[in-house]
Every structure is written in C-alpha cells, then in structure tokens.
FISE-96832 format. One line per 4 residues: number of its first residue (from 0); their letters; for each residue x, y, z of N, C-alpha, C. Coordinates in Angstrom, 3 decimals, always signed. Example, Ala and Ser with C-alpha at 12.3 -4.5 7.8 and 13.67 -1.06 7.14 Angstrom:
2
0> AS> +13.190/-5.690/+7.800/+12.300/-4.500/+7.800/+13.200/-3.300/+7.800 | +12.850/-2.250/+7.080/+13.670/-1.060/+7.140/+12.900/+0.030/+7.870
This chain:
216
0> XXXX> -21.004/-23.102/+110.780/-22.060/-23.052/+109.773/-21.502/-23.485/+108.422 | -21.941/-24.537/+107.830/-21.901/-24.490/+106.292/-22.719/-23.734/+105.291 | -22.563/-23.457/+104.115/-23.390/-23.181/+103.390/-23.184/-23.704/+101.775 | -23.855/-24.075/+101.593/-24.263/-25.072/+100.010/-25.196/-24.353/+99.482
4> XXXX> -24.625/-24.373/+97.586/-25.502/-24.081/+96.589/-25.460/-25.125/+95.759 | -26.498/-25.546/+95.007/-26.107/-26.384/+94.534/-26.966/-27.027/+93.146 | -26.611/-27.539/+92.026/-27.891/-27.803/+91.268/-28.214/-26.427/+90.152 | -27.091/-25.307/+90.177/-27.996/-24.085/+89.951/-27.534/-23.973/+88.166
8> XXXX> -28.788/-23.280/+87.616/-28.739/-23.627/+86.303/-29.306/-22.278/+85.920 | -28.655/-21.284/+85.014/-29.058/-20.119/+84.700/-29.283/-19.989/+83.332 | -30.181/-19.360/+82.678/-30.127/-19.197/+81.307/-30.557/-17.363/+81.160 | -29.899/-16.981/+80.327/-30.386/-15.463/+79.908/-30.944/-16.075/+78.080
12> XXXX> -31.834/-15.475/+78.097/-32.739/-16.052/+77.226/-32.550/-17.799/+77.020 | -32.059/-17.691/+75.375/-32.183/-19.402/+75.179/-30.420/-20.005/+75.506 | -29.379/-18.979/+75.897/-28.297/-19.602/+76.205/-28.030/-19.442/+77.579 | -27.096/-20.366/+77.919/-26.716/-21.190/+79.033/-25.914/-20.763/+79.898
16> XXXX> -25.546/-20.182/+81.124/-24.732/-19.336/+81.452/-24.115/-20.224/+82.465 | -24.997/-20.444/+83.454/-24.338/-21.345/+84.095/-25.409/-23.045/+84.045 | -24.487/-24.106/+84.566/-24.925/-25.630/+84.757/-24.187/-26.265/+85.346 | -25.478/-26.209/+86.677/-25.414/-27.461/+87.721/-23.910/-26.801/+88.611
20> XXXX> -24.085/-25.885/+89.149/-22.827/-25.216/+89.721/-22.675/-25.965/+91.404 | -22.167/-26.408/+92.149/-22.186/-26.476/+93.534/-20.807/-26.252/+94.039 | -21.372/-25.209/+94.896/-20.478/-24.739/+95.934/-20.600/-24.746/+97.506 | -19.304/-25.148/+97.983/-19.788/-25.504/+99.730/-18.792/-23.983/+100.325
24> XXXX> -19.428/-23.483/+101.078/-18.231/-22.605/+102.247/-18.555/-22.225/+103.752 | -17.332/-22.309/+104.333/-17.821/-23.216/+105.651/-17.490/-21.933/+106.873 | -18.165/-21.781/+108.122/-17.343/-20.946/+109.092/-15.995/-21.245/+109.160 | -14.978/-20.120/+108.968/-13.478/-19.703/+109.372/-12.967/-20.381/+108.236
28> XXXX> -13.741/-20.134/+106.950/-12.643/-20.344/+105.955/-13.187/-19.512/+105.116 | -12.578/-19.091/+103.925/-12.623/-17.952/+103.070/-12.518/-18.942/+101.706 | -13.841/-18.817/+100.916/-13.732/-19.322/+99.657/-13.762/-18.266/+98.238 | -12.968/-18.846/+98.090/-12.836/-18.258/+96.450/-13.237/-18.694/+95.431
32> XXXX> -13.628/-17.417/+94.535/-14.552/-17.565/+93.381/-13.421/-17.230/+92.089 | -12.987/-18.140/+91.496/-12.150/-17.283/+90.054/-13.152/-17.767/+88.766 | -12.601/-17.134/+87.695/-12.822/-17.447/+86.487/-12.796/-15.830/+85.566 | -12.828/-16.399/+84.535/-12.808/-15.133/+83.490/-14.003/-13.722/+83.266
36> XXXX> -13.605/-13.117/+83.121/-15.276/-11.725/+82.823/-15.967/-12.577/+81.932 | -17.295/-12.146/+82.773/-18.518/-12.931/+81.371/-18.796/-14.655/+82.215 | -17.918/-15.329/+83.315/-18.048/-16.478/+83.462/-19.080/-16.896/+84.165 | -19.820/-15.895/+84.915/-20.864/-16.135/+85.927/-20.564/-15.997/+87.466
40> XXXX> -19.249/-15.546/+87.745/-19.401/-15.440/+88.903/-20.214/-14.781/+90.120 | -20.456/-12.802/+89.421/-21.006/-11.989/+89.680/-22.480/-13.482/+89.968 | -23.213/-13.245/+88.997/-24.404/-14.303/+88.825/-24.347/-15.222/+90.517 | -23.552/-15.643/+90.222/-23.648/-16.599/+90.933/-23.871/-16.236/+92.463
44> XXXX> -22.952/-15.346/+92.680/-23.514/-14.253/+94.133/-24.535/-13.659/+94.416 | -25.128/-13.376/+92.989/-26.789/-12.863/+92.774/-27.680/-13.817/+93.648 | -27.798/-15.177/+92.536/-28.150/-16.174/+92.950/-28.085/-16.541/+94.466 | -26.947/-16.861/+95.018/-27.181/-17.110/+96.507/-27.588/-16.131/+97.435
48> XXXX> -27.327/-14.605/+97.051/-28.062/-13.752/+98.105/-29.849/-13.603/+97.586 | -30.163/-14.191/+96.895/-31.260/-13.984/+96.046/-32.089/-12.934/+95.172 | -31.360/-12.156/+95.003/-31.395/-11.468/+94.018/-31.695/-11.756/+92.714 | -31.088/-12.782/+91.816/-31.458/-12.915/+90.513/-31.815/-14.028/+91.076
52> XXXX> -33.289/-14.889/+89.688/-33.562/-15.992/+89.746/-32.727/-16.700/+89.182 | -32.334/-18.013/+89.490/-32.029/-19.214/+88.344/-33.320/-20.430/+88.014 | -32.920/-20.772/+86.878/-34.051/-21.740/+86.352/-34.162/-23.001/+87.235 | -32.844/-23.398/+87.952/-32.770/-24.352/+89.288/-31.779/-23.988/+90.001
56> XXXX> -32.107/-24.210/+91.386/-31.046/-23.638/+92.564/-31.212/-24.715/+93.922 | -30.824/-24.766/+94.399/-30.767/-25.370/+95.815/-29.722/-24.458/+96.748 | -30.173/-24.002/+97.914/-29.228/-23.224/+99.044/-29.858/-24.007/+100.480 | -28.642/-24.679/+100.669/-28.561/-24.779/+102.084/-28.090/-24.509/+103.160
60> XXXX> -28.386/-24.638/+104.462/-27.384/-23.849/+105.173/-27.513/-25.270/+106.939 | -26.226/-25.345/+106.837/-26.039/-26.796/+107.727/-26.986/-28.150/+106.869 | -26.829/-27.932/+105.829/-28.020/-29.087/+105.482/-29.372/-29.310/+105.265 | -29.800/-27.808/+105.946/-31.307/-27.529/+105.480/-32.008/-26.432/+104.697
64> XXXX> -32.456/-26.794/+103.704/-32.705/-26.379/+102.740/-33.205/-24.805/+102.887 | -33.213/-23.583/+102.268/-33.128/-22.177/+102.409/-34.277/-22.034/+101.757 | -35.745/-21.594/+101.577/-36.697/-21.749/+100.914/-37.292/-20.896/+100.186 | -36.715/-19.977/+100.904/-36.981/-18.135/+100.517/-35.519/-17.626/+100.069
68> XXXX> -35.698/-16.686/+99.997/-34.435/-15.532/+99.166/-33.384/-15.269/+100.604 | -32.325/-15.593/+100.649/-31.508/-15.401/+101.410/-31.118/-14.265/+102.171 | -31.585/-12.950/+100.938/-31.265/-11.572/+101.709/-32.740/-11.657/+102.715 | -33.961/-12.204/+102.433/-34.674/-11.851/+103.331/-34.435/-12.679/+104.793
72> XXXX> -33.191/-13.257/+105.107/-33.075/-13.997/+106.181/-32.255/-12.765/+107.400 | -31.269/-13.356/+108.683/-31.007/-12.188/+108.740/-28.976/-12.834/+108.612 | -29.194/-13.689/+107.799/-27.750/-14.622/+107.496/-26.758/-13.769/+106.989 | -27.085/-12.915/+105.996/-26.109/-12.866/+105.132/-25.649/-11.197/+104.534
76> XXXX> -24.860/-10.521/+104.098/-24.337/-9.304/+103.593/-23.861/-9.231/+102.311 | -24.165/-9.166/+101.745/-23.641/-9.010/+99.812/-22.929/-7.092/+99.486 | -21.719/-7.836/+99.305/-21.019/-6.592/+98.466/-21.547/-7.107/+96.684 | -22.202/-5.849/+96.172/-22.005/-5.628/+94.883/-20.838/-4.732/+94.414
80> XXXX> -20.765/-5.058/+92.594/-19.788/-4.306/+92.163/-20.319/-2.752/+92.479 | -21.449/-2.422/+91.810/-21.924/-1.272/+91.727/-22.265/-0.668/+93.565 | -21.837/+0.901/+93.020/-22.613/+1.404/+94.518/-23.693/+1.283/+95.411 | -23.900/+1.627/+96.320/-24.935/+1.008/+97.268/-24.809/+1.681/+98.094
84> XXXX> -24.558/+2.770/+98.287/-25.243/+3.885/+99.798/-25.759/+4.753/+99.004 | -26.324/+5.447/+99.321/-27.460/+6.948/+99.126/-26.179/+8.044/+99.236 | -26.069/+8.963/+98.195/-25.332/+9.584/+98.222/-25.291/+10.806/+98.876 | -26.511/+11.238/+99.594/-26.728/+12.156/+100.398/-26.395/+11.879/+102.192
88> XXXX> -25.837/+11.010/+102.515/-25.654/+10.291/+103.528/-24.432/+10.572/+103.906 | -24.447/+11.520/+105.343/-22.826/+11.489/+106.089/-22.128/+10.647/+106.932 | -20.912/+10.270/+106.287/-19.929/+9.192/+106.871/-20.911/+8.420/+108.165 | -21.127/+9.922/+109.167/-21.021/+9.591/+110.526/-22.439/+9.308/+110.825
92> XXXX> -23.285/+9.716/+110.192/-24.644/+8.887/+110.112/-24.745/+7.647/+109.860 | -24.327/+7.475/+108.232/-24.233/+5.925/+108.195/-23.402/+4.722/+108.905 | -22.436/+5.113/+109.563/-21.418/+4.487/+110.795/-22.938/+4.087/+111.804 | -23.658/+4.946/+112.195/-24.383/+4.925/+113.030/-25.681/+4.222/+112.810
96> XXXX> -26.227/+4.097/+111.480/-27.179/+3.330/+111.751/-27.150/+1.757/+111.218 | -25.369/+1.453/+110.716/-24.879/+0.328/+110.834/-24.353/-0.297/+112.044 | -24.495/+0.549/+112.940/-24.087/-0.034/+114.834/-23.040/-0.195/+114.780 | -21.908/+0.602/+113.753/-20.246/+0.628/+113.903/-19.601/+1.848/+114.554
100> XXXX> -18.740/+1.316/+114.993/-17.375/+2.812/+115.159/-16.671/+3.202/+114.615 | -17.218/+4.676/+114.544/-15.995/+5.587/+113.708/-14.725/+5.160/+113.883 | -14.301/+5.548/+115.193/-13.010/+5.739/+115.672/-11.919/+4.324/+115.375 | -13.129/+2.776/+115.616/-12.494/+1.632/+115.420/-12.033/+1.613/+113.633
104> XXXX> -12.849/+2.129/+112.668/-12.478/+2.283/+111.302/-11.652/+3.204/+110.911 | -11.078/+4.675/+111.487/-10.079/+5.362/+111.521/-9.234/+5.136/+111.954 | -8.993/+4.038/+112.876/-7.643/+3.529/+113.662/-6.821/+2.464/+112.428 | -7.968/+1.757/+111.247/-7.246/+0.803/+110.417/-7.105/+1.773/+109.097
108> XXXX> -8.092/+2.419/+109.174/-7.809/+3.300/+107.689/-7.822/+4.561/+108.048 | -6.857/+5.334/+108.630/-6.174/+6.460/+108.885/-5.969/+7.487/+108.043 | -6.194/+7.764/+106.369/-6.741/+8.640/+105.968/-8.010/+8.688/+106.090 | -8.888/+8.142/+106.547/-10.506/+8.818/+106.546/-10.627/+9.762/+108.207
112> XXXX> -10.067/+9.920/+108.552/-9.628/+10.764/+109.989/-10.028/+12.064/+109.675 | -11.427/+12.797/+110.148/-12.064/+14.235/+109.914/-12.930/+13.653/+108.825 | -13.481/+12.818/+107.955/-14.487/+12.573/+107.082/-15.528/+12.362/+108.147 | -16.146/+11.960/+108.683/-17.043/+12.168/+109.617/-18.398/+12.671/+109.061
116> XXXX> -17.956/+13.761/+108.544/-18.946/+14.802/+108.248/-19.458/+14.832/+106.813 | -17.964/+13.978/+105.813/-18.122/+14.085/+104.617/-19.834/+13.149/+104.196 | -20.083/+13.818/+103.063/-20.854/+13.078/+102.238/-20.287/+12.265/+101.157 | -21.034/+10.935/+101.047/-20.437/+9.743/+100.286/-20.389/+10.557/+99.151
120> XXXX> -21.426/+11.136/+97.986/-21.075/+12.133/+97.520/-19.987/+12.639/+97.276 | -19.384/+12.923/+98.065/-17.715/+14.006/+98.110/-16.657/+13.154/+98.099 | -16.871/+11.574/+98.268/-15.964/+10.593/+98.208/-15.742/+10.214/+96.688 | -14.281/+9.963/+96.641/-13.809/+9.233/+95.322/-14.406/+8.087/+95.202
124> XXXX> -14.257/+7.861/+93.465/-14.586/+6.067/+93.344/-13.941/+5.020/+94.420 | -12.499/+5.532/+94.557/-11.943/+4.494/+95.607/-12.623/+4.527/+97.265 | -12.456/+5.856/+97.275/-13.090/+6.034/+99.187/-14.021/+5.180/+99.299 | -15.045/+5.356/+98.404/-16.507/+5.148/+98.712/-16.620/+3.398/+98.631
128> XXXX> -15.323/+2.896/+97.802/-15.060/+1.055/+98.098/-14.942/+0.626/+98.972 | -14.006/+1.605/+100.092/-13.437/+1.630/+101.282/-14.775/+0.815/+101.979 | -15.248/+2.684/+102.163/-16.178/+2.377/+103.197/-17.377/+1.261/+102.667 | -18.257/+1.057/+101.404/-18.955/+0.083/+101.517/-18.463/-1.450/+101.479
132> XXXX> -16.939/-2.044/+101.669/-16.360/-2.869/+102.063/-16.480/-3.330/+103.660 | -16.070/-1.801/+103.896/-15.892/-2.327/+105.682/-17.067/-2.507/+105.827 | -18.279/-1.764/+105.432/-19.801/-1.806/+106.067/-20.157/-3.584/+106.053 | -19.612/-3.942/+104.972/-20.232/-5.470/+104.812/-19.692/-6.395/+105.413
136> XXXX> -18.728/-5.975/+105.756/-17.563/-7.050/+105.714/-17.486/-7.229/+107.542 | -17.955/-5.653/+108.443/-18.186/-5.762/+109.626/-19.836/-5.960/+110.211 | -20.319/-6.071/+109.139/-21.761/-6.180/+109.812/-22.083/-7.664/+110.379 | -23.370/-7.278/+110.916/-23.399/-8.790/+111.911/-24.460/-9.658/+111.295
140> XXXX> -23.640/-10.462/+110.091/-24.086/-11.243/+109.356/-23.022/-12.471/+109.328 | -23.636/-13.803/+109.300/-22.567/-14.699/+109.300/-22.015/-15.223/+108.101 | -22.601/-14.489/+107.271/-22.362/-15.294/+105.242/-22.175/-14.064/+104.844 | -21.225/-13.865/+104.382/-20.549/-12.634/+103.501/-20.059/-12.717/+102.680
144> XXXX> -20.642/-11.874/+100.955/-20.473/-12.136/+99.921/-19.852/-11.054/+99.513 | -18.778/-11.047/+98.816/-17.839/-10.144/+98.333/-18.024/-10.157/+97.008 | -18.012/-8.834/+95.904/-17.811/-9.204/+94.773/-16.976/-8.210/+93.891 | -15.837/-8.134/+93.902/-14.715/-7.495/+93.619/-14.742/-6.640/+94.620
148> XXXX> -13.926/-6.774/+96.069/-13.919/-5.856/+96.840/-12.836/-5.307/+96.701 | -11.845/-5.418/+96.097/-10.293/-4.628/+95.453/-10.463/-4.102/+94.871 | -11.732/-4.299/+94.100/-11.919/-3.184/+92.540/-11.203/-1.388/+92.795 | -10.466/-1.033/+92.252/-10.417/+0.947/+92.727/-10.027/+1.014/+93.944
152> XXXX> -9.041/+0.158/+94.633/-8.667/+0.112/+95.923/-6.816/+0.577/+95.754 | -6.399/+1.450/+96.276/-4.846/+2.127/+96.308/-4.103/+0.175/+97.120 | -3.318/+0.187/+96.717/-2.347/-1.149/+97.336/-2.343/-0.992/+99.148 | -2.206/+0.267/+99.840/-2.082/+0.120/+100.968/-3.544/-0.659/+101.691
156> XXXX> -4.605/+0.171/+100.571/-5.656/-0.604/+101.414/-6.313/-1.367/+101.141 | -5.921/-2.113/+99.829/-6.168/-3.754/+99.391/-5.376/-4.186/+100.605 | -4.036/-4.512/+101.386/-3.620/-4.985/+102.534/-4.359/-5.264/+103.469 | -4.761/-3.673/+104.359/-5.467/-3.594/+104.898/-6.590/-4.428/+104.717
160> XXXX> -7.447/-4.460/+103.905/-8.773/-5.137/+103.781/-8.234/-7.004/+103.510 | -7.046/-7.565/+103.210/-6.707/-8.476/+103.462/-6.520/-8.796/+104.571 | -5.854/-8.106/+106.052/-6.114/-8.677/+107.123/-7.445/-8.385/+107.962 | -7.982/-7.465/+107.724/-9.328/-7.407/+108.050/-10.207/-8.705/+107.532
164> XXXX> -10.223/-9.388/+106.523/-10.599/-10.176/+106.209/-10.403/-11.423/+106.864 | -8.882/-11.603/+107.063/-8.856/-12.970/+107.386/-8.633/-12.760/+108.911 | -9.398/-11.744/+109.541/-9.472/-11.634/+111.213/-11.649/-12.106/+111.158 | -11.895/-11.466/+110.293/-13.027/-11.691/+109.986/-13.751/-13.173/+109.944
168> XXXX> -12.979/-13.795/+108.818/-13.441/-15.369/+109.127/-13.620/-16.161/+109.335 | -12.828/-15.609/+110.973/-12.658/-16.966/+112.359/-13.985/-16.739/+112.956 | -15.519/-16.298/+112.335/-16.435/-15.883/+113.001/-17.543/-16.306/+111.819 | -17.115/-16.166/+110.926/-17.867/-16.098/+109.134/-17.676/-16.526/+107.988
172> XXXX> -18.717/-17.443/+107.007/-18.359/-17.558/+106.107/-17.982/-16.532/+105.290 | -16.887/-16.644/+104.544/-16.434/-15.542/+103.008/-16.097/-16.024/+101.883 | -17.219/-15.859/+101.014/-17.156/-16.035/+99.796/-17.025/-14.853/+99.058 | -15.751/-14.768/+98.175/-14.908/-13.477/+97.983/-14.768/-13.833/+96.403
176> XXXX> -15.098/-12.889/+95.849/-14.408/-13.103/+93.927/-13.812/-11.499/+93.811 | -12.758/-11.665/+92.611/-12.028/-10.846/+92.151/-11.184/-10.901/+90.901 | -11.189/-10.231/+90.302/-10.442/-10.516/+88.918/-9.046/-10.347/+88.952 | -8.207/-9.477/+90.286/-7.396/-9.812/+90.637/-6.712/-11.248/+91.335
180> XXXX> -6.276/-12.213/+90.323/-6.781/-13.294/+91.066/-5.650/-13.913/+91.848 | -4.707/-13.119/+92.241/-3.551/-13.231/+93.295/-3.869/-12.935/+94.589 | -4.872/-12.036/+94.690/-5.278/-11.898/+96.029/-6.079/-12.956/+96.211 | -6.710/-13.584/+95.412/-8.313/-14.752/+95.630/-7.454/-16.132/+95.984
184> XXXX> -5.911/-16.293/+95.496/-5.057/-17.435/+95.821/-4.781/-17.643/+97.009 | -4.271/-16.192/+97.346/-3.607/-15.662/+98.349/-4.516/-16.068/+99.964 | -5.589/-15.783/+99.707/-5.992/-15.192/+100.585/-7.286/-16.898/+100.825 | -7.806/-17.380/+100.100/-8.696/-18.326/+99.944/-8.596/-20.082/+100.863
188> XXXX> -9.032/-20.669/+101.744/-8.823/-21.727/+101.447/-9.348/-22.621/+100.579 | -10.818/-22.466/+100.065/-11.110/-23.132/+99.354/-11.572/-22.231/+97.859 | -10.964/-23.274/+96.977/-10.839/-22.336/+95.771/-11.704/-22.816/+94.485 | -12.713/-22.204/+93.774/-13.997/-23.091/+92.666/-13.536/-22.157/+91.538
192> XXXX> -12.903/-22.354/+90.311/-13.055/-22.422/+88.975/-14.677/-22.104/+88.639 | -14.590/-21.278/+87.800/-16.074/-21.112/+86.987/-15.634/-21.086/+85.496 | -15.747/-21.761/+84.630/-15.046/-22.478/+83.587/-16.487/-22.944/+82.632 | -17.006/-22.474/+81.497/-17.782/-23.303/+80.624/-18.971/-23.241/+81.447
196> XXXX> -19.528/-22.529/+82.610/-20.545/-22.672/+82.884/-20.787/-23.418/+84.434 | -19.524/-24.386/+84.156/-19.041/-25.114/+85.670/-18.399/-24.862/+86.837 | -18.781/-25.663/+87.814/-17.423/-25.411/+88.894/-16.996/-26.266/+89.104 | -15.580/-26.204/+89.070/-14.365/-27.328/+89.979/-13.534/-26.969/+90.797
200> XXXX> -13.615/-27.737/+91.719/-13.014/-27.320/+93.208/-11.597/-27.335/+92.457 | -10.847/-26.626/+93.245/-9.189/-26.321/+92.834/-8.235/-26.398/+93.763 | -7.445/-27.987/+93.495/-6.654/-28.007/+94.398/-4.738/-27.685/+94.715 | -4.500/-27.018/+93.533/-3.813/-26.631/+93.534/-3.407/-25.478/+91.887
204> XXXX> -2.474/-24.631/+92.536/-2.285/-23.619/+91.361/-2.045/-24.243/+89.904 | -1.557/-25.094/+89.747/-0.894/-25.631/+88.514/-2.649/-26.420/+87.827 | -3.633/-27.041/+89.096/-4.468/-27.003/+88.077/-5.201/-25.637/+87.056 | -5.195/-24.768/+87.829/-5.575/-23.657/+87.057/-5.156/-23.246/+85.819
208> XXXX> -3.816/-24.115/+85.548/-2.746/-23.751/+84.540/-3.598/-25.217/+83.151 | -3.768/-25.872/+84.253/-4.527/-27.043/+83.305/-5.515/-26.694/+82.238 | -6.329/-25.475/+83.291/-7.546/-25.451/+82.863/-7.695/-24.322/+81.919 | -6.452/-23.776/+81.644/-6.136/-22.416/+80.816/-6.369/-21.167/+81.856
212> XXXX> -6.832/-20.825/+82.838/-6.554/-19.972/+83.668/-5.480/-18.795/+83.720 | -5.093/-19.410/+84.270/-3.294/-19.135/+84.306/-2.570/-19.398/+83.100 | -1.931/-18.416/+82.542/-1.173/-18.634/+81.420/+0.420/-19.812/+82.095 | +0.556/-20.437/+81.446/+1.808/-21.362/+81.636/+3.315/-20.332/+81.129
C-alpha cells in the first residue's frame, strides 16, 4: 500500500502554517516526520487522519484519491499527543475490546504483570503512553500514525517500542514524529523535514545540518 498527501495548505487565521506539503509512505517502511515545535507536524497528522481541516489537501491511497476523512475508513490508527482512553476503564477490559492479549503485552513489557485490573486512572503519565502506544501500534489498521510516541517513556521502553515497531512495518505503513529526533533517524527509512511551512525529503543527515536542523 502507498499512501500520499499532497497539495496541503493550512492557515490558522490569516497566517500560513503549512504550503503545499507532500508526503509519500509506503507498506514496510517507516517514515519520518522531523522539524522544530510550532512546525506543523502534529497538524499535519491531524490532517491525514482527518481530523483538522486544511484549506487544500489531497490523500491518496495506491493512487486513488481518499474523499472522505480517513478516520472514517477502516485504514488507519492515529496516536495523539494528548490522552485518549476513558479513565474509568480496566487494563483488562480495554485489552479486550481492542481484540488484544494481555499475556502477549506482558511478555514485552514485564512490569505491567498483575495491572490487569488496574484502572488507566491509577496509571502514571508514562504507563498510560505505554499502553495507548501498543493499542495503536497493534491494532488492525494498515496506516499508523504516531505522534510523539516516546514522549514520558523510561529508556527501557522507548527500546522496546523501537523493536516492536520495526517488527510492525513489515505489514504497515508508519508514519512516526518525535522531537526526540535520534530515534526518528534511527529508526526511519524515509525521512521529510518540515521547515518554513515545507517538506523536503531528506537524504542524508548532513542535509539536516544544511537546513539548520542539526546544530553543526
């Protein structure tokens, strides 16, 4: 599966946020989103799951044009920054009416072993990344949008969620942003700059250094 955005032009009132952005990301590769806070990336994930409007957009998918809002398809999974489960909701309920296994998610993340019962509620800022990471990231959607999924994540299980990931996208597109942007290098084959409103494909680290990115 491919998927293309393309053409997309955002304005919050009379200024310009983003122009004419296109991005391609393809099954079994993992694309990356960098650029600075404030650059539009968040936006831009809006935009393709359809969530926010833009003033022009184009989404395709193999080449044919997407006509409606993307979340209403049954394509795609969007991680936001902000929370997103109901906080009255136990572990082992919501495992269940996402059609996952406990036991397969306690075998990779081995402190949540006896949460079961917990309420998201009773989970830390970090836990609760955990679990609405894996929820997205294993659901049975073929376009998966990440948007700071490291955010409040301990180092063992930023790892973790790095090979989970790239076991993940021999099946799925992943379009992944992060302000950590060693993991987005790391981990990305194809890599888009959001710069002035634009995107440019990035073909190597030292352009980033070009583009002021990366400090030299």
């Amino acid at each position: 599966m491919i998927l293309e955005v393309d053409n997309i032009e955002l304005y919050f009132k009379d200024k310009r946020i983003l122009n004419g952005i296109y991005l391609k990301a393809e099954t079994g590769k993992i694309t990356g989103l960098l650029g600075s806070n404030g650059s539009g990336k968040s936006c831009i994930m809006q935009i393709i799951f359809g969530t926010l409007n833009a003033k022009y957009k184009l989404v395709r998918v193999n080449g044919k044009p997407i006509l409606k809002p993307l979340y209403k398809t049954n394509l795609v999974s969007y991680l936001p920054q902000h929370t997103y489960i109901p906080n009255g909701l136990k572990l082992k309920t919501l495992f269940q009416l996402m059609r996952l296994d406990w036991e397969t998610f306690t075998a990779i993340f081995e402190g949540f072993y006896g949460f079961e019962n917990t309420k998201i509620q009773q989970l830390s800022g970090g836990e609760k990344r955990v679990i609405e990471t894996y929820l997205i990231l294993k659901s049975n959607r073929e376009i998966i949008l990440l948007d700071e999924p490291f955010s409040h994540l301990a180092p063992i299980y930023v790892e973790k969620f790095k090979t989970l990931i790239l076991r993940e996208k021999q099946h799925k597109i992943i379009l992944i942003t992060d302000h950590l942007y060693e993991h987005i290098t790391e981990l990305s084959d194809t890599i888009y700059l959001i710069k002035n409103g634009c995107s440019t494909k990035i073909e190597s680290l030292e352009q980033l250094k070009d583009y002021k990115y990366l400090s030299l």
